[in-house]
C-alpha positions in Angstrom: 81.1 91.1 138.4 82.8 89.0 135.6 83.1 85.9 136.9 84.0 82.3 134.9 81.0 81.1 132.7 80.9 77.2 132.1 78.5 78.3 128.8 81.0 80.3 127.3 82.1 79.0 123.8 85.7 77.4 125.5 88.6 75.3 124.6 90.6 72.4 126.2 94.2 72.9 127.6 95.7 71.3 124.8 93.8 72.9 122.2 95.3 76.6 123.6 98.1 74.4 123.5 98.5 73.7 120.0 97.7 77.6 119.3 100.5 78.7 121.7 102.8 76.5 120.1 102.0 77.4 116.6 103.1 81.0 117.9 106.0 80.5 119.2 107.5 78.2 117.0 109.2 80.6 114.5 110.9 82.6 117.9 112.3 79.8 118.7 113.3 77.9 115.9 115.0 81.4 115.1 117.3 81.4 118.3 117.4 77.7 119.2 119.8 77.5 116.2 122.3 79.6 118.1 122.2 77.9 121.3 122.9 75.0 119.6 126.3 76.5 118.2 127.3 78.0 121.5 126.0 75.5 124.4 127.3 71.5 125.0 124.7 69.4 125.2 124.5 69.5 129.1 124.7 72.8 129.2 121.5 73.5 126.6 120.0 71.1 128.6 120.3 73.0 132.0 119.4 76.1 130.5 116.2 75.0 128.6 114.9 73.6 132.0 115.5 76.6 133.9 114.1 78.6 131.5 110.8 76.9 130.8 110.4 76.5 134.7 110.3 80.2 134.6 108.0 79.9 131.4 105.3 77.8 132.9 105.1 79.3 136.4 104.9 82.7 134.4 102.5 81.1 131.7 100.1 79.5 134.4 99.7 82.9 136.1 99.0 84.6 133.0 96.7 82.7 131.6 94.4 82.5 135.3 94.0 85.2 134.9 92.9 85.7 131.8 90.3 82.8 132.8 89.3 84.7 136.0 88.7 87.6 133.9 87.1 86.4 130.6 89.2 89.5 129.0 91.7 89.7 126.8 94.9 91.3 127.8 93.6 94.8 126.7 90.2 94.5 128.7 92.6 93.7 131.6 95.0 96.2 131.7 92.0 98.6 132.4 92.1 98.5 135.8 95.5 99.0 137.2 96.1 101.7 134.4 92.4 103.7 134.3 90.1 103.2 131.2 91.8 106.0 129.4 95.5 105.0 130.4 95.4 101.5 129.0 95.2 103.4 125.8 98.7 103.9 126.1 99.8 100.2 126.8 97.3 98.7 124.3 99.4 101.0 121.9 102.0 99.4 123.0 100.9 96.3 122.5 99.7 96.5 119.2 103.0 97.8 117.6 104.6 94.9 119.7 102.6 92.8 118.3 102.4 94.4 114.6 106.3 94.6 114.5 106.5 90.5 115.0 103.9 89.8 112.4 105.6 92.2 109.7 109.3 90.4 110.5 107.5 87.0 110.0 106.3 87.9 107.0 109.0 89.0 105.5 110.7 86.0 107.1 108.5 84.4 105.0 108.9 85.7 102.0 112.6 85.4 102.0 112.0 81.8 103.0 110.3 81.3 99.8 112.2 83.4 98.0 115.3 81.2 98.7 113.5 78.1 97.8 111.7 79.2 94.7 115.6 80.2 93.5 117.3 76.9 94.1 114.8 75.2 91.6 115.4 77.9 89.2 112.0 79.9 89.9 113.1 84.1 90.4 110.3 85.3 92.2 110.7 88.7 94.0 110.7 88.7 97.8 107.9 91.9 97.7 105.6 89.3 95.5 105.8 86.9 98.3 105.7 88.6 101.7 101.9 89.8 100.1 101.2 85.9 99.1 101.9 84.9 102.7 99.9 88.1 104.2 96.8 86.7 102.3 97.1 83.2 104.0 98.1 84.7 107.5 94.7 87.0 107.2 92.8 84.1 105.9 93.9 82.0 109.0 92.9 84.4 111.5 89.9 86.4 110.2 86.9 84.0 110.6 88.2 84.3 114.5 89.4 81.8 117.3 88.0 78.7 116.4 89.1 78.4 113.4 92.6 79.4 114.6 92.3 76.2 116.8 91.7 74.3 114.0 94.4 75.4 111.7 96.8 74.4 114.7 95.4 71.5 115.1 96.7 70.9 112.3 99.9 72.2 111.1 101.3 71.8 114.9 101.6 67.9 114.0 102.8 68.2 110.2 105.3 70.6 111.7 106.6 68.5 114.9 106.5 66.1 112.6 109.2 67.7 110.1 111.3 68.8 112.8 111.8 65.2 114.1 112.4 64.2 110.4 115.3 67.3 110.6 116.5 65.7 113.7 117.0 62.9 112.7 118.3 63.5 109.6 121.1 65.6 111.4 121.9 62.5 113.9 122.4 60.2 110.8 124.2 62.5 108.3 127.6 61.6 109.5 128.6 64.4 112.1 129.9 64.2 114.7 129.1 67.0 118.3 131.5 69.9 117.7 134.4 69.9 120.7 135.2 73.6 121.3 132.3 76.1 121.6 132.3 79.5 121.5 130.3 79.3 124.9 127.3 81.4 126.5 127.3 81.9 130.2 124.0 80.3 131.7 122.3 83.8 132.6 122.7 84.9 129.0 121.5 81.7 127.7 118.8 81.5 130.6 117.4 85.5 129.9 117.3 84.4 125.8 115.3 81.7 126.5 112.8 83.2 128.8 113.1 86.6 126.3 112.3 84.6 122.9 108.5 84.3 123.8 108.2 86.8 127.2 105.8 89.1 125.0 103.7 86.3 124.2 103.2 85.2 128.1 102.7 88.6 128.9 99.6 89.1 126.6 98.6 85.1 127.2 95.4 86.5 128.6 94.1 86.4 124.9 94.0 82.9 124.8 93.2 82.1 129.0 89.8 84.1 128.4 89.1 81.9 126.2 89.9 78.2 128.2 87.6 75.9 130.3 88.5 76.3 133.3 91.5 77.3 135.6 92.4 73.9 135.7 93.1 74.2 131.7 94.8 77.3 132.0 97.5 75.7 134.4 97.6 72.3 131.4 98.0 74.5 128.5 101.1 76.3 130.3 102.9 73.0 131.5 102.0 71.6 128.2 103.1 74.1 126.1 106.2 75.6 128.2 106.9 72.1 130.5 106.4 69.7 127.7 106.6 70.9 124.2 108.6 74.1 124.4 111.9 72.2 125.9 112.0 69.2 123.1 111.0 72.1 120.1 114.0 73.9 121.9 116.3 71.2 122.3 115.6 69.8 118.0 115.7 73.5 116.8 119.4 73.4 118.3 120.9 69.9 117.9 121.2 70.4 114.3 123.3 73.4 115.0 125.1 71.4 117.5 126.3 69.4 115.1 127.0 70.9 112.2 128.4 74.6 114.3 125.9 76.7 111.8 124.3 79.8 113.4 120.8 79.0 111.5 118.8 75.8 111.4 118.7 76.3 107.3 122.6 76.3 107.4 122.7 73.4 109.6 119.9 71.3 107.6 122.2 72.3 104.5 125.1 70.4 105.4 123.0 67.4 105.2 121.4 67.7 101.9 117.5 68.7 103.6 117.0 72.2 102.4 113.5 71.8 101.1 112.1 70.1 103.9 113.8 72.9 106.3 112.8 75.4 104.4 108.6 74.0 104.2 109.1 73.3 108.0 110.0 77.2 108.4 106.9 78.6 106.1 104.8 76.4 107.9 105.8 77.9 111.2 105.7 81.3 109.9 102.0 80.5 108.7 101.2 79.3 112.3 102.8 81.6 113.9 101.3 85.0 112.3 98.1 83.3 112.5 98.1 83.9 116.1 100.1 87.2 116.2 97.3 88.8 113.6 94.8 87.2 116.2 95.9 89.2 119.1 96.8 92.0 117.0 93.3 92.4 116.3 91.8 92.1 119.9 94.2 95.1 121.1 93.4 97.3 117.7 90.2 96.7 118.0 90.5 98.0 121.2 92.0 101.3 120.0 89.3 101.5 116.9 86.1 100.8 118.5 84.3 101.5 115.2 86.0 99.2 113.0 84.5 95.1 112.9 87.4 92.9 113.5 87.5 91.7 110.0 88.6 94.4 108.9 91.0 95.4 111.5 92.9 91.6 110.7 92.5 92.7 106.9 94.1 96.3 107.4 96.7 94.4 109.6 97.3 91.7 106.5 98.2 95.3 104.1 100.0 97.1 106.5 102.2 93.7 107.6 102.6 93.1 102.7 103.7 96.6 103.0 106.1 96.8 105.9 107.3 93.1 105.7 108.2 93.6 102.0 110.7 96.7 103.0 114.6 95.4 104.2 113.6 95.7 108.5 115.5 93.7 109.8 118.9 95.7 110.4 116.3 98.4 112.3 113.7 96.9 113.5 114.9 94.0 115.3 116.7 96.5 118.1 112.9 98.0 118.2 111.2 95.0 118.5 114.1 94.0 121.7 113.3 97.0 122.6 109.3 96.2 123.3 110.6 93.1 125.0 111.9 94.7 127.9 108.6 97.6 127.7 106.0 95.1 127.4 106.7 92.3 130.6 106.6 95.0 133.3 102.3 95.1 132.5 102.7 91.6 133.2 103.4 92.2 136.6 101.6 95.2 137.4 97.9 93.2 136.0 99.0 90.2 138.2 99.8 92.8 141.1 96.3 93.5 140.5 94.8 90.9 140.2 96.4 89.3 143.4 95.4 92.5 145.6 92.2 93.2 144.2 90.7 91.1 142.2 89.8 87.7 143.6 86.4 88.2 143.3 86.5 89.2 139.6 86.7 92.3 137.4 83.7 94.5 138.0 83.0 96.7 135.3 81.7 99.5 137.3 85.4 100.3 139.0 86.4 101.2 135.6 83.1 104.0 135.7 83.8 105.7 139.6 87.5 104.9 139.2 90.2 107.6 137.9 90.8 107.2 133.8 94.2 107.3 134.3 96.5 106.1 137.3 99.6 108.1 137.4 101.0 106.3 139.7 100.9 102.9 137.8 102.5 104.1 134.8 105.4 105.2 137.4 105.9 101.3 138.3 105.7 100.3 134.5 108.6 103.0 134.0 110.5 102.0 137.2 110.2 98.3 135.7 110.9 99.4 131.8 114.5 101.0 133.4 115.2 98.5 135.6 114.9 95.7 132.4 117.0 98.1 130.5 119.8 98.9 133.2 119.4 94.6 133.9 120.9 94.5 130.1 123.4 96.7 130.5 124.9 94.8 132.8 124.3 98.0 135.6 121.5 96.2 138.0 121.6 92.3 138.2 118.7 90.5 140.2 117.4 87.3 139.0 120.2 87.4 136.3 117.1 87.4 133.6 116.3 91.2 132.5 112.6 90.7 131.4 112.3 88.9 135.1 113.8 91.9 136.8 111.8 93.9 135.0 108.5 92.2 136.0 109.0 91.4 139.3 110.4 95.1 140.3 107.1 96.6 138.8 104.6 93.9 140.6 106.4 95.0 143.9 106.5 98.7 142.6 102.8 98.9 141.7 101.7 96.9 145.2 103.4 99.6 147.2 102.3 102.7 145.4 98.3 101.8 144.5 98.3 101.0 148.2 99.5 104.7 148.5 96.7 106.1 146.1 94.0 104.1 147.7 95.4 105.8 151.0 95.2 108.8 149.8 92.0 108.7 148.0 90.6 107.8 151.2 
């Protein structure tokens, strides 16, 4: 059975830290910006903590189990779906994950773009989106150490920035805006939790990969307890200020456009170092054949090609769309894991066990639909759609696995 191994090349807590930050810093400095325009400071406050409670409890279980199983998310998923069936959800992954690295690249490349004009430089956004492409495969091909130490060090230039942004904004002469156009604290509350919900759900990547589990539970209250509230709260109190629904609007109004806009390209570098990471442990999945080098390479053209197009009116809804698909395997692995698992992941129930379990993919769709009706406004339990839709497929996939093991038998 696959059990932990103390001579397995692992990391510290705050090293999967730093790596988990410099993902989901773009996410969040994308929609902190609007909270900031929308929330009083009290308000952002109670919202943030709410959310990242939910964050790190989710985060901690995630990535336990990822150290319990020394597999990445799509080795995992193999047993409550069949060998065969997690086809079908590592697909799902991997556009998940393919659709976030194209939109940051061409978030990238617009970043530049904009900069490059307001010096006078015209360079076309489908030159740029490439350029970045060829540093995001650079920072991810030679594999997870080297990943570590690219966080290592652009997590500190960029905290760094941001508190130069912050303080900038405090000293520019505004003042907190009175009226807001207001958010009501489940809304806010399901945003926060839904900004970064696909990257808890496949944290499993980075868990196999930690000490111990008493590093797995760290990294999650450092990254989600510690550092994902204050990068929350300084991506919106610029906003908060000023009333601008982007940080590079906000950061405008005080004069600090270049050091907004090289705090955003750093985060896009960071952050698509880590998606075409995990993008290239589920493909590889998928194309057994192929060395991973040149699955993160194929991955770098595809994301120049796609991320050079205009996506973002289209493929925004698709990626939201993945956000309420993706958490329910969350909770149907951790179902699993809970139930039958606590002696670790045995290989051989992969061989005598059925390729695919019907019955599991029935609790992923009874979760998918519950998330979706949960937005709609039609179902409300925890108030927090990607929630709902996690815990209703744990519960869904508990009750009917314990049916197909009755029935087997």
């Amino acid at each position: 059975m696959r059990k932990t191994n103390i001579n397995l090349d692992t990391a510290p807590s705050y090293r999967i830290a730093m790596i988990l930050l410099g993902i989901a810093i773009t996410p969040v400095l994308l929609s902190s910006s609007s909270f900031g325009s929308k929330l009083s400071g009290s308000a952002l406050l109670t919202v943030v903590t709410i959310g990242c409670l939910i964050l790190s409890v989710l985060a901690a279980i995630t990535l336990c189990v990822g150290e319990k199983a020394r597999l990445p998310t799509s080795g995992i998923v193999k047993y409550p779906f069949g060998e065969k069936g997690a086809v079908a959800i590592n697909i799902l992954l991997a556009v998940s994950l393919f659709g976030w690295i194209a939109v940051t690249a061409n978030m990238f490349g617009h970043t530049m773009h904009d900069l490059l004009s307001r010096y006078g430089v015209g360079v076309p956004v489908g030159v740029l989106v490439p350029i970045g492409c060829v540093i995001f495969v650079a920072s991810t091909a030679f594999g997870f150490a080297v990943l570590g130490k690219i966080a290592q060090v652009a997590v500190p230039v960029i905290s760094a920035m941001l508190c130069y942004l912050v303080y900038t904004a405090f000293h520019g002469g505004a003042s907190p805006l009175g009226e807001m156009e207001g958010m009501s604290t489940g809304v806010a509350v399901s945003s926060v939790v839904g900004t970064i919900i696909v990257l808890v759900t496949t944290l499993p990547d980075f868990g196999c990969f930690v000490h111990d589990r008493k590093h797995a539970i760290m990294a999650a209250i450092l990254t989600f307890s510690v550092a994902y509230p204050l990068l929350f709260w300084a991506g919106a109190m610029p906003s908060a200020l000023t009333g601008k629904g982007s940080l590079l609007e906000a950061m405008a109004v005080f004069g600090a456009i270049l050091p907004t806009a090289l705090l955003l390209v750093f985060a896009t570098v960071t952050g698509n170092g880590g998606n075409m990471f995990q993008g290239t442990l589920v493909v590889s999945t998928l194309l057994t054949r192929f060395p991973k080098w040149q699955i993160t390479l194929a991955l770098g053209v595809l994301a120049a090609i796609v991320g050079s197009m205009d996506i973002m009116s289209w493929f925004i809804p698709f990626l939201l769309f993945l956000g309420v698909a993706t958490p329910p395997v969350a909770g149907i692995y951790v179902a699993d894991y809970v139930m039958y698992r606590g002696h670790g992941y045995d290989p051989a129930v992969l061989v005598s066990g059925p390729k695919v379990r019907v019955l599991t993919f029935v609790a992923w769709l009874i979760g998918s639909l519950v998330g979706f009706a949960a937005i709609k406004g039609a179902v409300t339990i925890t108030s927090i759609p990607s929630l709902d839709s996690i815990l209703v497929a744990s519960v869904c996939y508990i009750v009917l696995s314990r049916f197909e093991r009755r029935r087997g038998h």
